[in-house]
N, C-alpha and C positions, 0 to 999 in steps of 0.2 A: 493723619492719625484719626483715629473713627471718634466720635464725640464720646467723652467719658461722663457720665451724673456725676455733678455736684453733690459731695459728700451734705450739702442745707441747702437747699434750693430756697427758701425765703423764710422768712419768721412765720409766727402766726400772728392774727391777728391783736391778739391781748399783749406779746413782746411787742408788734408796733406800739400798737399805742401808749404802752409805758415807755417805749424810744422816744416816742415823741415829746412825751409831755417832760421828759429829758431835757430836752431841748430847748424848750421855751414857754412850758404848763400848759401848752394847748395844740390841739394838731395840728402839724405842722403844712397839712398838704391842703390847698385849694389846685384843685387839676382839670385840665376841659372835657374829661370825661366824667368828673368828679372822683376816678380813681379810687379806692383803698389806700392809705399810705401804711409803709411799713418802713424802721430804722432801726439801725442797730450800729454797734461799735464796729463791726467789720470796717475794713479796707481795699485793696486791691483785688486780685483774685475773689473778692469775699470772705478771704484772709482764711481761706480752707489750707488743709493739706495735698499735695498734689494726686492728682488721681492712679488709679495704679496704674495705667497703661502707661502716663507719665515717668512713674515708679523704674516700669522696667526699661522706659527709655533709658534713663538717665543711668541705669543700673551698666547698660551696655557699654558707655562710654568706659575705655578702656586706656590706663594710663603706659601698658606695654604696648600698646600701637603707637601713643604717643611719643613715645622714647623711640621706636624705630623711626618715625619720619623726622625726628630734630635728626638725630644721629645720620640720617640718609643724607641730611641737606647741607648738614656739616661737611660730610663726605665728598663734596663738588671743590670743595678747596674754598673757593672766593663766589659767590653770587651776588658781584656787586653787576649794576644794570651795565657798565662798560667794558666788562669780563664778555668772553667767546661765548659767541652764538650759537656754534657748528662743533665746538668739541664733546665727544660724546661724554667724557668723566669730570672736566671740569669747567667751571664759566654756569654763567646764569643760564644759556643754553641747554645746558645738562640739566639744571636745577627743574627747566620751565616743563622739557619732555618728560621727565620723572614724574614730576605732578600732575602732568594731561592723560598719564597713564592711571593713576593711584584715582584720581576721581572720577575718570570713565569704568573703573572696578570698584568704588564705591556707587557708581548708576547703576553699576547690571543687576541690581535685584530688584529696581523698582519700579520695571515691568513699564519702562521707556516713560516713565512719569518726571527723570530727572533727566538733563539734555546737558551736555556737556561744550566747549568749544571754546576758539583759543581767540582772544579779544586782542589783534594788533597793530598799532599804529607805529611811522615814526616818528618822535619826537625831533623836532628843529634843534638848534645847537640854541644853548644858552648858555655860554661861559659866564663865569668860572665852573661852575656845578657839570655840565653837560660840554664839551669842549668842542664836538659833532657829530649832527644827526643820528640819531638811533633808535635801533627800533626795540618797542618794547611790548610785552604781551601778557596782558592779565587771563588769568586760568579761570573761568568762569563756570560753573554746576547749576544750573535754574531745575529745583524740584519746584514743576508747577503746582499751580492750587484747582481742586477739586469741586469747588463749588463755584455755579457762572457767575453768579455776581458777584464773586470773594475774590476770584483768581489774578484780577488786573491787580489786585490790593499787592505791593512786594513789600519782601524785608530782606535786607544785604547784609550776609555778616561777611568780614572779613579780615585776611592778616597780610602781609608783605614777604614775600619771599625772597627780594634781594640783602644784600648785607653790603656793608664798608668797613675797612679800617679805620685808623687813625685819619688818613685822609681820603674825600670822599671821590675824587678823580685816579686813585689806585688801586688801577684793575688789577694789577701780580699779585700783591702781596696777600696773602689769606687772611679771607675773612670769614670765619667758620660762622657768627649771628645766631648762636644755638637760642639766645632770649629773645636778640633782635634781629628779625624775629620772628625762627622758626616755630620758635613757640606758639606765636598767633596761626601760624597757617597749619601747623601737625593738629592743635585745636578744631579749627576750621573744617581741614578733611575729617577727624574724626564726628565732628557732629554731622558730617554730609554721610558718611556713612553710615550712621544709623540712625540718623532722621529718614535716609534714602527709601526705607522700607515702610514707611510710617506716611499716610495722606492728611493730608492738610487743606483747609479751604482758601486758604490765601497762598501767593509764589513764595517761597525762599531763596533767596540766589545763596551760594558758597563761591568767596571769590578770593584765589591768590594772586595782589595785584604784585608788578615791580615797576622800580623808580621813584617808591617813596622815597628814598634817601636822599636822589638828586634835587627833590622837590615836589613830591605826592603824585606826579607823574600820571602813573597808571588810575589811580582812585581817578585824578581829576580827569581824566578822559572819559571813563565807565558814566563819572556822575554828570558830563558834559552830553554822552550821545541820549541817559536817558532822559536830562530836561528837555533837550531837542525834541525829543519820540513822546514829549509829553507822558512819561509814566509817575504812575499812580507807586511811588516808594513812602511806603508810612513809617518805615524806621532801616536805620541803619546802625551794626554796629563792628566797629573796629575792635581788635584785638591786637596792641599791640607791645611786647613787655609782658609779657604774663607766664615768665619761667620760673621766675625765685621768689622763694618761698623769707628770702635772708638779705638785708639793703647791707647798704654799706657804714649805715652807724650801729650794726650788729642784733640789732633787732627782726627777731622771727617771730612771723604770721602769718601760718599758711593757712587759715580762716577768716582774709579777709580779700577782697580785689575791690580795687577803687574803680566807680565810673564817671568821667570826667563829663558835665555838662554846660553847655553855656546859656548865658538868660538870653539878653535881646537880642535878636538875629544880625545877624553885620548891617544889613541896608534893610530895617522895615518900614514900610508906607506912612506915610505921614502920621495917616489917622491912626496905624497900630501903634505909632509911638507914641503918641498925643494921648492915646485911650489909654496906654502902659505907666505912660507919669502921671495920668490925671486918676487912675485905680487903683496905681501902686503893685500894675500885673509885672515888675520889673524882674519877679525868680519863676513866671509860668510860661517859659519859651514853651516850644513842641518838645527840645532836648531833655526842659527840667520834669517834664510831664514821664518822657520815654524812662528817663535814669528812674523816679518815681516807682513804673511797671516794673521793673527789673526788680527792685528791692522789693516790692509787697510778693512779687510769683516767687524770688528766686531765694528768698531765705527761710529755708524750711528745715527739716532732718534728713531732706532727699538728697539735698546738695551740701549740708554741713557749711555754710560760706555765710559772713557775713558781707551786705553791699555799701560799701562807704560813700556817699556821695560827694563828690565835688561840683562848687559852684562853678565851676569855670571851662573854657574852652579847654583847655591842655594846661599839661606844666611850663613853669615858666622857661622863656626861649626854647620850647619844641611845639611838635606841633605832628600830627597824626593825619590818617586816611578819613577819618571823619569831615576835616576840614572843607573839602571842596563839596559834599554835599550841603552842610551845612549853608556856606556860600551860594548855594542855589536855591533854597530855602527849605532843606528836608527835615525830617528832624536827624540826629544822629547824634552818638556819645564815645566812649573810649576805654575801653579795657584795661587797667595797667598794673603790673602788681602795686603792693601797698609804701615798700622802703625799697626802692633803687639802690646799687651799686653800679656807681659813673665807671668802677675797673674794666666792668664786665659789658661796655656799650662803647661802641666807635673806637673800637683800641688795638693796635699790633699789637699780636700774639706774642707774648714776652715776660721774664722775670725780673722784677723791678727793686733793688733792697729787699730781695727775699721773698716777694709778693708776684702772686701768680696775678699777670693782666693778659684782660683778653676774654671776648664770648665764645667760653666754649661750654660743651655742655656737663661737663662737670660740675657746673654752677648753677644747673636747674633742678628742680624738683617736678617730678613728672607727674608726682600724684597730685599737686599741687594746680598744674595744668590739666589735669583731666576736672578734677573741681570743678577749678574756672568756666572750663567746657561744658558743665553741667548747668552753672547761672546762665550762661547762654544759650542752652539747647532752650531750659524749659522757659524763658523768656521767649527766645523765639518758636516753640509750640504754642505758649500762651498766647502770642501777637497772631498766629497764625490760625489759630481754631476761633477768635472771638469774633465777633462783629467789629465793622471799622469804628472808630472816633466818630460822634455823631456830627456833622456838619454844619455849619451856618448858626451854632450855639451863640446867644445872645441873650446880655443881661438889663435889662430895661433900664436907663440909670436917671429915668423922668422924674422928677416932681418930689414930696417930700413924704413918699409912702412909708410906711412901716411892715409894707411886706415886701419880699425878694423874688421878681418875677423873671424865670428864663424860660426862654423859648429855642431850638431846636429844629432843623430837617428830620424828617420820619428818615430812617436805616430801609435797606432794600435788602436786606438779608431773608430769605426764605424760612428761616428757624428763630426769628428773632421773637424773643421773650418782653422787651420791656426796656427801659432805664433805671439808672441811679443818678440823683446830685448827692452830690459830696460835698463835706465843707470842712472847713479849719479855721481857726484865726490866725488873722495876717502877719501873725511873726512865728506859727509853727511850719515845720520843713514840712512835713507830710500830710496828706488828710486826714482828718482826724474822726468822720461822722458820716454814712451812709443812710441816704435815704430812699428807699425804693419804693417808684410813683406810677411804674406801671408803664404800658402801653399808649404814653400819651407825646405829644408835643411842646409843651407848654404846662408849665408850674406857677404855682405862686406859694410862697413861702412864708405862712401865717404869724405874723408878731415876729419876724428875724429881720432885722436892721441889716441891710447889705454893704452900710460902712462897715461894719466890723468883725467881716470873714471874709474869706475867698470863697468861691464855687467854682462847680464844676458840673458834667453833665458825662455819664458814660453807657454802654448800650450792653445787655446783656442776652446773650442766647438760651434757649430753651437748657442747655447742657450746665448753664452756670457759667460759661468762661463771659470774659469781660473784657469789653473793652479798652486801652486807654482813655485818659479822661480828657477833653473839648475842655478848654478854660473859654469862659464868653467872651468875645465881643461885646460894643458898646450900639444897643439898638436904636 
């Protein structure tokens, strides 16, 4: 997508300085260039409106396309991962060709910049889940990135295209999964499609994996061969659940989606967890930072949505495609709508006391999912047009100063405009305070007590997009 101007490209300089002295009655910035400081109450994005090229992306995203591919994938009978490989109308076999087709006709406009191909391994037997060997294959879309030093930077959205009943080693009985969950993958194609025509300086991957059901399967391969290949994934995110608009204790909100994040990483390094209890960095994983970028880009009047954060991995006893990145140490989060109904997930097709059970898609809301589709696109344009997270962020935590010194790797981005720190205090969820210090390295933060806030450090381009936010390390 071509860079859009920032509806405020920065303050001047007399709002700085009345930001500042906001802040703490005196200016806030000592900088090794001695900088200009400029602050202001923005947030995320700069806490602008989305730009219009944004606009007419999001405009595109269409909830009658999305009701054809649940309905399509419905149409396979069962797409559970132990269902027929080789029948052409039904079994996950059907389900996987149908979609190798639908995403290589969402590539053909984008003039060979999106590459398509079929990721398959077989899985070993693992009873009870997996009973023997099979083979399973994630549907893969990589719209590469545009700029050379952006392009290794990826982001992975994705959903699951297999399904289950009642039980998860029964391949006959149909498992139609209109929520769980075509939903996520009709989502998924539709942002590949009309992100497909749009350039980006960073990769986007669009991926429908299967075998989530048995056991995240297919995610955990994807996220296995790219720590292998050593690639550069700055975010990921799953979609999984995101067809109703209606849970099952009767409550409707089709303006909201939850994204699930978790704090400390499964296994972090001695000293990250040493520096996380002794700072109290215990809710600034990579996750809570990404879920963060979502809610400041994606709640606008573009997308009508509001982003609900959760502190946590997943819901309790489940668990998503995010997982196994996670696990490797990505960042990543989880899509889900806001009130579940258990009827309408892992259940034979069936009338119960009068009660229709079973995912079918009579139970989703498409406009509901196109929404969704829309926090996602413009999160992942927003992650995709900015500068990376600046690297090697650290916060000096010596001696008994009264000011708050971070320092920074300089960004290799060819367009790059400058930084921001941000800050909060340490019991609000979100940032709360923007301070722009320019083109520098290293700050120091005149008369602020670094007990009693968090920081951060993010990188902005000439265009205004922004990066996520670097929480420091301990220098």
């Amino acid at each position: 997508m071509n860079h859009q101007p920032s509806q405020d490209q920065g303050l001047t300089r007399r709002q700085a300085l009345a930001g500042a002295a906001a802040v703490g009655g005196t200016p806030l910035i000592i900088g090794a260039a001695a900088a200009p400081a400029s602050a202001s109450a923005a947030t995320g994005n700069g806490g602008h409106a989305p730009a219009a090229e944004l606009r007419r992306m999001l405009r595109e995203i269409s909830a009658q396309n999305i009701r054809r591919t649940v309905l399509k994938l419905v149409s396979f009978g069962t797409r559970n991962t132990l269902s027929a490989q080789d029948d052409p109308t039904r079994g996950i076999g059907a389900a996987r060709d149908w979609l190798f087709e639908e995403f290589k006709k969402a590539a053909a406009p984008s003039g060979g910049r999106m590459t398509v191909e079929l990721q398959s391994f077989v899985q070993p037997a693992q009873p009870p889940r997996y009973p023997q060997p099979t083979p399973v294959t994630n549907v893969v879309a990589t719209l590469h990135g545009t700029q050379t030093e952006s392009a290794a930077r990826t982001y992975v959205v994705s959903g699951h295209y297999d399904s289950m009943p009642t039980g998860v080693t029964d391949f006959t009985s149909d498992a139609p999964g209109a929520n769980d969950d075509a939903s996520g993958v009709a989502a998924v194609l539709e942002m590949a499609r009309v992100m497909a025509t749009r350039t980006f300086d960073a990769t986007i991957v669009f991926m429908a994996v299967a075998g989530e059901e048995q056991g995240l399967w297919g995610s955990t391969y994807f996220a296995q061969q790219a720590k292998q290949a050593n690639r550069n994934i700055a975010g990921m995110f799953t979609n999984d659940i995101i067809g109703s608009s209606v849970g099952q204790n009767g409550i409707r909100d089709p303006r909201t989606v939850r994204i699930f994040a978790e704090g400390l990483p499964s296994t972090p390094a001695p000293a990250e967890a040493d520096w996380r209890r002794y700072g109290g960095g215990e809710t600034e994983s990579l996750a809570r930072q990404l879920a963060r970028y979502v809610k400041e880009v994606a709640e606008n009047d573009a997308t009508r949505m509001k982003v609900m954060m959760v502190y946590r991995r997943d819901r309790f006893g489940r668990g998503g495609d995010h997982i196994p990145f996670l696990e490797r140490g990505y960042a990543a989060a989880r899509f889900t709508e806001t009130n579940e109904d258990w009827r309408h997930q892992h259940q034979n097709v069936r009338v119960e006391n009068g009660v229709q059970i079973g995912d079918l898609p009579e139970f989703c809301d498409f406009d509901y999912i196109a929404r969704v589709a829309r926090v996602n696109a413009i999160s992942l344009a927003s992650l995709a047009l900015a500068p990376a997270a600046p690297g090697g962020t650290v916060m000096d935590s010596s001696g008994f100063d009264t000011d708050t010194t971070l320092t920074w790797i300089a960004n290799t981005e060819p367009d790059l405009a400058g930084y921001e720190v941000v800050m909060r205090a340490t019991t609000d969820p979100e940032w709360t305070k923007t301070i722009e210090v320019g083109n520098v390295t290293t700050v120091s933060l005149k008369n602020i007590f670094k007990d009693n806030y968090f920081f951060g450090v993010r990188a902005v381009d000439k265009a205004g997009n922004r990066s996520p936010v670097s929480f420091p390390g301990r220098a």
